[in-house]
N, C-alpha and C positions, 0 to 999 in steps of 0.2 A: 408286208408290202403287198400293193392289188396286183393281180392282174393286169392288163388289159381288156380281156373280158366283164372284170370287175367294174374296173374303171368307165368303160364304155357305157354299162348299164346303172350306175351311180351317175354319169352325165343325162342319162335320156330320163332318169328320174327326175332328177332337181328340174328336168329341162322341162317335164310335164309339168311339175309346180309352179312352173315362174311361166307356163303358158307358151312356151318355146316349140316349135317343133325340129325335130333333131333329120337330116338326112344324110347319110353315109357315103363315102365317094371312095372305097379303098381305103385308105386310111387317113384320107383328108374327111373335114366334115363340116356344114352348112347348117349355121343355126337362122331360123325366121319366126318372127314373131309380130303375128295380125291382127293382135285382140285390140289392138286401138288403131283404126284404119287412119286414122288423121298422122299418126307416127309408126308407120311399118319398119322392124327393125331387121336386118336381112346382114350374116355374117357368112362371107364364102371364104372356103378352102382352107381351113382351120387345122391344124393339126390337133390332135386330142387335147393336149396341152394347155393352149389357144383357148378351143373350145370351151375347158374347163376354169378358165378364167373368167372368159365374157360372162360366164352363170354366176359365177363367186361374187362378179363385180356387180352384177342383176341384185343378186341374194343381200348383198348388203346393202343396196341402193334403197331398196322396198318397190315393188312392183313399177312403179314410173319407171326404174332403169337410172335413175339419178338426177 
């Protein structure tokens, strides 16, 4: 079983891959993603959880996000 620590830095990984940028709020967390300005994707107050969904669901989408 991860961490938390584990986990947090296996999310801001994938999150660099898929172009995401990860910011922290306690233990909530804000994914935003600007590389295609015409579709700016902006996820608040996520819990780990959450967060690690919306990338799973990115990851499997292929880079459009779906």
């Amino acid at each position: 079983m991860q961490t938390q620590e584990e986990r947090e830095r296996h999310l801001r990984e994938l999150a660099a891959k898929l172009l995401f940028d990860v910011e922290a709020h306690g233990n909530r967390y804000t994914l935003s993603r600007e590389t295609d300005p015409a579709q700016p994707v902006r996820h608040e107050n996520l819990t780990l959880e959450q967060a690690e969904e919306v990338l799973k669901t990115w990851k499997l989408s292929g880079f459009h996000g779906g």
